[in-house]
C-alpha positions as CSV (number, residue, x, y, z in Angstrom):
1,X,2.2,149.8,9.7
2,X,2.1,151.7,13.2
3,X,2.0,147.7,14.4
4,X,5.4,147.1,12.8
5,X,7.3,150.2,13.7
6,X,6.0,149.5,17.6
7,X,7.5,146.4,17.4
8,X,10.8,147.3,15.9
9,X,10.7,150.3,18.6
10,X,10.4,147.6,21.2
11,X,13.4,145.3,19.8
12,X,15.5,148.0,19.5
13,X,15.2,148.9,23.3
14,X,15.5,145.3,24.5
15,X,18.8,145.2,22.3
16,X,20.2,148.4,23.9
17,X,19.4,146.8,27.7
18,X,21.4,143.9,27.3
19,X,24.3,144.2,28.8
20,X,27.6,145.3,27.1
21,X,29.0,142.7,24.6
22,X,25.8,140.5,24.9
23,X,23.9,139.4,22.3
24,X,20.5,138.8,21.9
25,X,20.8,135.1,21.3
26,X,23.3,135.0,24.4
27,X,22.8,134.7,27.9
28,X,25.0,135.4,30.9
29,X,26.4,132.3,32.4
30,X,25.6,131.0,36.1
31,X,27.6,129.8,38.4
32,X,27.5,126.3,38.5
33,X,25.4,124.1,41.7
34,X,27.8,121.8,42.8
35,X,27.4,118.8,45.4
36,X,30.8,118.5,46.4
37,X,31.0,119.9,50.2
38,X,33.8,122.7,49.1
39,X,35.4,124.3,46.2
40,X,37.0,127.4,44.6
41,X,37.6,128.9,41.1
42,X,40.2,131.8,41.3
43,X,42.2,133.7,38.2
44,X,45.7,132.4,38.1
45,X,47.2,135.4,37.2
46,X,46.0,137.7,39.9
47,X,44.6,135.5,42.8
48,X,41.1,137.2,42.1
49,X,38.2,134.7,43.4
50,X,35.7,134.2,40.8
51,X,33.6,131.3,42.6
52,X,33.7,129.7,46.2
53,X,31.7,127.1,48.0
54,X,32.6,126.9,51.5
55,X,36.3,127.6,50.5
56,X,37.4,128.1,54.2
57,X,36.2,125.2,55.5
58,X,38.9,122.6,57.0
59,X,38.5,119.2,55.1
60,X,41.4,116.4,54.9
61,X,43.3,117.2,51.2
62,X,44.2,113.4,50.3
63,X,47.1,113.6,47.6
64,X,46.6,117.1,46.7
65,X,49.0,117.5,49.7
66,X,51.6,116.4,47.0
67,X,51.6,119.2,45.4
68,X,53.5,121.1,48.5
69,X,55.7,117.7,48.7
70,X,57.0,118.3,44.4
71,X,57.4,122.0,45.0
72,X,59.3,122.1,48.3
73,X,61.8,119.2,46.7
74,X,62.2,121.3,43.2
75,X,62.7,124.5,45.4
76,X,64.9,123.0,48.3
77,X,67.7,120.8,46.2
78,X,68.8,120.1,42.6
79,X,66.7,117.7,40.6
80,X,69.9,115.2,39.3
81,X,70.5,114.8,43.3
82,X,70.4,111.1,44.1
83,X,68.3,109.6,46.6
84,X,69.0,106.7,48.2
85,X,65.5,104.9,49.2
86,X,65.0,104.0,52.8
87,X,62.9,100.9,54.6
88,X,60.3,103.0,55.5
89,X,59.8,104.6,52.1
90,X,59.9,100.7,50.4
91,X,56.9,99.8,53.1
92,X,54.9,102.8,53.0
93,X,51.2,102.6,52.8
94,X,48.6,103.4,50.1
95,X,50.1,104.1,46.6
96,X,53.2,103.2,45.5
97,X,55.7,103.1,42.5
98,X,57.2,100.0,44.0
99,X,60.5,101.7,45.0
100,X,63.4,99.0,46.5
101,X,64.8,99.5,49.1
102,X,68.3,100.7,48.5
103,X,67.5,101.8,45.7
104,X,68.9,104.9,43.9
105,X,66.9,107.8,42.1
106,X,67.3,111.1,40.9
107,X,65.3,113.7,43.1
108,X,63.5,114.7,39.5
109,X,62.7,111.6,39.0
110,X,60.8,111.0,42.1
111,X,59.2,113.9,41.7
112,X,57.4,113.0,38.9
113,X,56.5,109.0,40.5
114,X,54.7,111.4,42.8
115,X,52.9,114.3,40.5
116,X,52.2,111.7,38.0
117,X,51.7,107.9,39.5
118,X,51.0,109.5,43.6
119,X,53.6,107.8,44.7
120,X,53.8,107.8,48.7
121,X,56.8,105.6,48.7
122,X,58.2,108.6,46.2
123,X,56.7,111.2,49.0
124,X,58.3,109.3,51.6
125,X,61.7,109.1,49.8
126,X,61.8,113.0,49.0
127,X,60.6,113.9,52.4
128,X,63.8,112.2,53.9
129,X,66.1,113.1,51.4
130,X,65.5,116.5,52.3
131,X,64.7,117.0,55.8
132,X,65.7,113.9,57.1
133,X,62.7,112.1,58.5
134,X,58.6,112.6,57.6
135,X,58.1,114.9,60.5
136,X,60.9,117.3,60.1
137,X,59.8,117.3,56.3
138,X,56.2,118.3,57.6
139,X,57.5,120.9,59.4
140,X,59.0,122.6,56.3
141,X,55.3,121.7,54.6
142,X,54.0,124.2,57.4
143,X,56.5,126.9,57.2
144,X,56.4,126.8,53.6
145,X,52.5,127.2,53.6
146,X,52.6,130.0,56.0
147,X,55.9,132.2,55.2
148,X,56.6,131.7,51.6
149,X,52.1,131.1,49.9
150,X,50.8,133.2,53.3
151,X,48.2,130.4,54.2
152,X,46.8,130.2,57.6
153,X,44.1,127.3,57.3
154,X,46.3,124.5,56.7
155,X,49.1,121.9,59.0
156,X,50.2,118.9,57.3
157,X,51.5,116.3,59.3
158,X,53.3,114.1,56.3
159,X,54.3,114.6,52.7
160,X,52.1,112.1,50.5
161,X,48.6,112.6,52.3
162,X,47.4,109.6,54.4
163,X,44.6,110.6,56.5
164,X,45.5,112.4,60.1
165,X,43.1,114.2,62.2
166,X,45.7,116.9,62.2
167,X,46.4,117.3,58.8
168,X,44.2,119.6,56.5
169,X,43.8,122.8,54.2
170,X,40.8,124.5,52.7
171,X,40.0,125.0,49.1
172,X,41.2,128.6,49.5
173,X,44.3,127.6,50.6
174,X,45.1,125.2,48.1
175,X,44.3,127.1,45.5
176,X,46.9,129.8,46.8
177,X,48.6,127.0,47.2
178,X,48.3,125.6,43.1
179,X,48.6,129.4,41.7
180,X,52.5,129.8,43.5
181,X,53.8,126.0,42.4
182,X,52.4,126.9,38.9
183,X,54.9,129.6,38.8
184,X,57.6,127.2,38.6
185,X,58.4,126.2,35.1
186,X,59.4,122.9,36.0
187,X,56.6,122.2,38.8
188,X,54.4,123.0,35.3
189,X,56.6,120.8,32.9
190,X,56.2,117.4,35.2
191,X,52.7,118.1,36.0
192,X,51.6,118.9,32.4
193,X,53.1,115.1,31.6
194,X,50.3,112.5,30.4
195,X,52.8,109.5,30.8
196,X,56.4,108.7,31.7
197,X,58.5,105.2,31.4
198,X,59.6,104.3,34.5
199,X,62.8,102.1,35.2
200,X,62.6,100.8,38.6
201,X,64.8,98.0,40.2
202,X,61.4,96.3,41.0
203,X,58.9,98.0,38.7
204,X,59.8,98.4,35.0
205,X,56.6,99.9,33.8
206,X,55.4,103.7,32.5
207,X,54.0,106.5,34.9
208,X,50.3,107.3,33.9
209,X,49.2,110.8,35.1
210,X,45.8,110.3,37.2
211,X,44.7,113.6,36.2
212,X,41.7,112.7,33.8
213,X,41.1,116.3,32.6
214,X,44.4,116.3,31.5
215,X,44.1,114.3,28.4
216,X,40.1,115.3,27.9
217,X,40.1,119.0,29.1
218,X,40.6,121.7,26.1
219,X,43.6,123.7,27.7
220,X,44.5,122.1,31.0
221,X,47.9,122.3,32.6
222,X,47.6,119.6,35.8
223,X,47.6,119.4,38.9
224,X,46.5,116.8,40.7
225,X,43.7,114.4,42.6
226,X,43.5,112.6,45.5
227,X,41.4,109.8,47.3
228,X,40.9,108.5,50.4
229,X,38.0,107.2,52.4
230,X,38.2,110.0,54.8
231,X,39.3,113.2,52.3
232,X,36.3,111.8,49.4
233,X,37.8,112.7,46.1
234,X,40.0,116.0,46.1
235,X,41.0,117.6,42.7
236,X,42.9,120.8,42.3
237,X,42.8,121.8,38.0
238,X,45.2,124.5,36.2
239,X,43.7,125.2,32.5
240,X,44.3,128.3,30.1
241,X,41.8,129.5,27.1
242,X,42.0,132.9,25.6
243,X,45.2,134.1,27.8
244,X,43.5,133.4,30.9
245,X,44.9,130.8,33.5
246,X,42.1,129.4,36.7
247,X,42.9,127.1,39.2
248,X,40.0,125.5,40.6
249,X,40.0,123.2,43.3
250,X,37.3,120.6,44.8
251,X,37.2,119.3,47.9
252,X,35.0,115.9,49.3
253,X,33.7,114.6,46.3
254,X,31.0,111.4,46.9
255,X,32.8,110.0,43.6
256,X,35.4,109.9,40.9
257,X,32.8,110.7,38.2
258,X,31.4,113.5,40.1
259,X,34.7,115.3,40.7
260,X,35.7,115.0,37.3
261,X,31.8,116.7,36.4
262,X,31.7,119.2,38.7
263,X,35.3,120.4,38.2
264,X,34.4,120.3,34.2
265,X,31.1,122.8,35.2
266,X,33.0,125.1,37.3
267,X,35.7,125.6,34.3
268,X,33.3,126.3,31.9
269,X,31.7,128.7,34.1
270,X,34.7,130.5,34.3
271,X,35.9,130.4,31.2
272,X,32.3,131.5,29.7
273,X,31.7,134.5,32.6
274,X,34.9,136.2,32.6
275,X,37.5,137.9,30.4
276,X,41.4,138.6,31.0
277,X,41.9,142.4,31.5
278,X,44.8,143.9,32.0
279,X,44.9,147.4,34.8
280,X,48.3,148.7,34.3
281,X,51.6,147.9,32.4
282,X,54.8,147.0,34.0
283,X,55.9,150.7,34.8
284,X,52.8,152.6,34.3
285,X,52.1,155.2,36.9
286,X,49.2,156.5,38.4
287,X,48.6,159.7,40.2
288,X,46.2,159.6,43.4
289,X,44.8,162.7,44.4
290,X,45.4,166.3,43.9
291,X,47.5,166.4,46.7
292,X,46.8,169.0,49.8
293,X,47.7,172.9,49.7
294,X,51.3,173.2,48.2
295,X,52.2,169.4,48.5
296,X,51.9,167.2,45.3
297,X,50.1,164.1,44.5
298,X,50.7,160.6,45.6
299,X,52.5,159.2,42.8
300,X,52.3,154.8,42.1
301,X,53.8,152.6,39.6
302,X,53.1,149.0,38.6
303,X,56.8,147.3,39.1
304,X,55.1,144.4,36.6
305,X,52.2,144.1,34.8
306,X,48.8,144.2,36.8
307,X,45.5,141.7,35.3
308,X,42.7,141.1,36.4
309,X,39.8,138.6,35.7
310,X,36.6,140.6,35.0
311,X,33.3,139.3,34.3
312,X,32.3,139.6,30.1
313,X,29.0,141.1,30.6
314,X,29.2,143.9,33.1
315,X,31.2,146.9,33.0
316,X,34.0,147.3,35.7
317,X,35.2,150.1,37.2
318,X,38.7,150.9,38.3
319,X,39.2,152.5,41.7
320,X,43.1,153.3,43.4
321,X,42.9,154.0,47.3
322,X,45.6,156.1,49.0
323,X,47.9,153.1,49.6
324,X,47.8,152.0,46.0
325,X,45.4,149.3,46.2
326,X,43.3,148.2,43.5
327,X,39.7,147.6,43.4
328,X,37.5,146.5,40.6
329,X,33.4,146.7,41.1
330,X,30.8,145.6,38.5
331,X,27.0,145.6,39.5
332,X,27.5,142.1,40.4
333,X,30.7,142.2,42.7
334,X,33.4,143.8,44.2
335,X,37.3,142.2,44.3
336,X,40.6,143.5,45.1
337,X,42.8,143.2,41.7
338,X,46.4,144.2,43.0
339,X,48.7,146.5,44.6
340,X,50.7,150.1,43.2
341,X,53.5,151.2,44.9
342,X,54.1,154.5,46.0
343,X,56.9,156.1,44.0
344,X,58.6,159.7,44.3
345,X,58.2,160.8,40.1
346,X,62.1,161.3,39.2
347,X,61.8,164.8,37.7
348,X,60.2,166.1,41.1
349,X,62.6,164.5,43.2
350,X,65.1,166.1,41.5
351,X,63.9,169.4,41.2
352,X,63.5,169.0,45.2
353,X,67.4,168.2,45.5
354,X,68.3,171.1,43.2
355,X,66.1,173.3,45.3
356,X,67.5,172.2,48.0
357,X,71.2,172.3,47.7
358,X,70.1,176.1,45.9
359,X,68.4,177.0,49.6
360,X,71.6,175.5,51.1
361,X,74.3,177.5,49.2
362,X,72.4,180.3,49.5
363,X,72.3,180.4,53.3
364,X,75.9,179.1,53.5
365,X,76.2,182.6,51.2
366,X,74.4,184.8,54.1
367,X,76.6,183.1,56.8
368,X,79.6,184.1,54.8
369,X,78.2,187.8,54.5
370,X,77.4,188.2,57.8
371,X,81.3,187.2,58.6
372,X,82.6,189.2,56.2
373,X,80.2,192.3,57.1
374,X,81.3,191.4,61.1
375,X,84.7,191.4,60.5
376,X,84.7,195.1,58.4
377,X,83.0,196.8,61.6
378,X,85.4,195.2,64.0
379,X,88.6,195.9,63.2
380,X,87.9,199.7,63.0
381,X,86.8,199.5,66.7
382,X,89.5,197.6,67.9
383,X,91.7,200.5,66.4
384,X,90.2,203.0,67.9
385,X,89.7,201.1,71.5
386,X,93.4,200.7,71.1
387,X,94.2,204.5,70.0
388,X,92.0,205.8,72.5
389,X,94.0,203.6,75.6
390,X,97.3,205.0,74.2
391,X,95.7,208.5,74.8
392,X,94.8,207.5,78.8
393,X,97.9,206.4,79.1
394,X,99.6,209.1,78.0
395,X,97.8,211.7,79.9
396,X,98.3,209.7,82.9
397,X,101.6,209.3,82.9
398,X,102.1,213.9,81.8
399,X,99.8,214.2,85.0
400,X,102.6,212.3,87.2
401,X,105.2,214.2,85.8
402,X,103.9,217.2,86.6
403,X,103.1,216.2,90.3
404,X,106.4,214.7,90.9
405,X,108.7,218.3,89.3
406,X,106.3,220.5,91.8
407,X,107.5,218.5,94.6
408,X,111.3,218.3,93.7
């Protein structure tokens, strides 16, 4: 009997050790070992990094670089724009849709030859419809990547991806990269496409996305691969379970197979060792600090909703710093979530004005005294000053009267 109750003593304290939400029969997942030389898993929503390889390592992108090219175009010009196709675009190397010269296509169109088919005839096409040559178009690729994502470890030096000593990214970047086209409803409707007819003056066929995951991946969204003998196999993945959006991205795969594998591991890791959680609803204000001797708190609001990606199995605490920025910590790891801004709250700003205009009018009210109290006291004076020159002057003139009788 005392055998027993030992026992069930000892089970119940292994069960209240597991971590939170763990059950026995569970365990916590591990990040996944993977071959391929860099890679990245990050939370959609918030940019948070929930597993890197080498992520800011320079390695050659392949046709991941596309995904700047389809972006850009749906950004810069309308998608029914017509674009007439150029020599260079009909003869340009590595994958093509088979585009004639002289031929015309809608912008939108092309766009999806290049998400769906990699196109680099397509790539070619878009790049001079809209900037006017490759290189000009390459130049926008590199403003775009710096000024409007805020990536610093990347140059491209054409639209579709051909390799070029001087053209390159990280996985950190691209992922940055993925999470800001993803935002774009249309960028998402063309990538999330598994196959498209295509009607081309030379090529009457149908547009096959090359994105295996896309058709055998519970929940994936695109984005795109890429191959070439230089770049290995590249592959940058959007998928969604349980309200949570990840963006992974691999870089220098040794093979097809093994990109597809490896990017199927780090998803599940993901997916199985964190939860969506969200900080602060759009508005929601948060008070930093007691605030120093007759001053009041820092006041910050969430001007949209703030989420996070926390891990399942570890509690995670919340911290606000004096600039509103927002840091989450678990046993395990530490990662900024977002950013507060600093607010004056309405009903003490205006309190602050009503005091203020009440100071005002009230020393405009002292000024006014003050006038009014001057200007009692100094007309009595200037009587008197007045009455008593009369006097002098009057005595004056008796005493030279007087004077001037004796002498007559």
């Amino acid at each position: 009997m005392l055998r027993c109750l030992c026992i069930c003593i000892m089970i119940m304290l292994l069960g209240t050790s597991l971590p939170r939400g763990l059950r026995a029969e569970e365990s916590i997942p591990q990040p996944p070992e993977l071959q391929s030389e860099a890679a990245i898993l990050i939370d959609a929503r918030s940019g948070a990094v929930l597993f890197g390889k080498n992520a800011t390592e320079r390695l050659y992108p392949a046709s991941i670089t596309k995904i700047v090219t389809g972006i850009i175009a749906l950004e810069s010009a309308d998608p029914e724009e017509i674009v007439t196709v150029s020599k260079e675009a009909r003869y340009e190397d590595g994958t093509r849709v088979y585009l004639a010269e002289g031929e015309q296509v809608t912008l939108g169109n092309l766009v999806y030859a290049l998400m769906l088919n990699s196109g680099n005839d397509a790539a070619t096409a878009i790049a001079e419809h809209i900037s006017g040559s490759k290189a000009l178009f390459a130049d926008k690729m590199n403003a775009f990547a710096k000024e409007t994502v805020g990536v610093f470890d990347t140059q491209f030096t054409n639209p579709h991806g051909l390799p070029d000593p001087a053209h390159y990214t990280t996985a950190s970047d691209m992922a940055k990269i993925a999470q800001y086209a993803m935002r774009n409803e249309r960028f998402r409707e063309i990538v999330a496409t598994d196959k498209m007819p295509w009607n081309g003056k030379e090529w009457q066929s149908q547009l096959d996305n090359h994105n295996k995951l896309l058709t055998t991946y519970e929940g994936t969204l695109g984005v795109k691969n890429g191959y070439t003998q230089a770049a290995g196999n590249t592959l940058v993945i959007a998928a969604q379970r349980g309200g949570m959006e990840l963006i992974g991205v691999i870089l220098k795969a040794s093979t097809n197979k093994a990109i597809y594998a490896e990017m199927t591991k780090l998803l599940d890791y993901g997916f199985a060792a964190f939860e969506p959680r969200q900080l602060f609803a759009a508005g929601e204000t948060y008070k930093y600090g007691t605030g120093a001797e007759g001053e009041s708190p820092r006041m910050f609001v969430a001007e949209e909703e703030l989420w996070t990606a926390a891990p399942k199995h570890e509690i995670a605490d919340m911290q606000v710093d004096a600039l509103g920025s927002v840091t989450m910590s678990t046993p395990s790891r530490t990662w900024t979530a977002g950013m507060l801004t600093l607010q004056t709250p309405p009903a003490e700003s205006a309190q602050a004005v009503e005091a203020g205009s009440e100071a005002a009018g009230a020393a405009e009210d002292i000024e006014e005294e003050k006038a009014v109290a001057a200007s009692g006291w100094e007309l009595p004076i200037a009587g008197a000053w007045l009455l008593m020159n009369i006097m002098l002057g009057a005595i004056a003139y008796m005493k030279l009267r007087k004077r001037a009788m004796r002498g007559a």
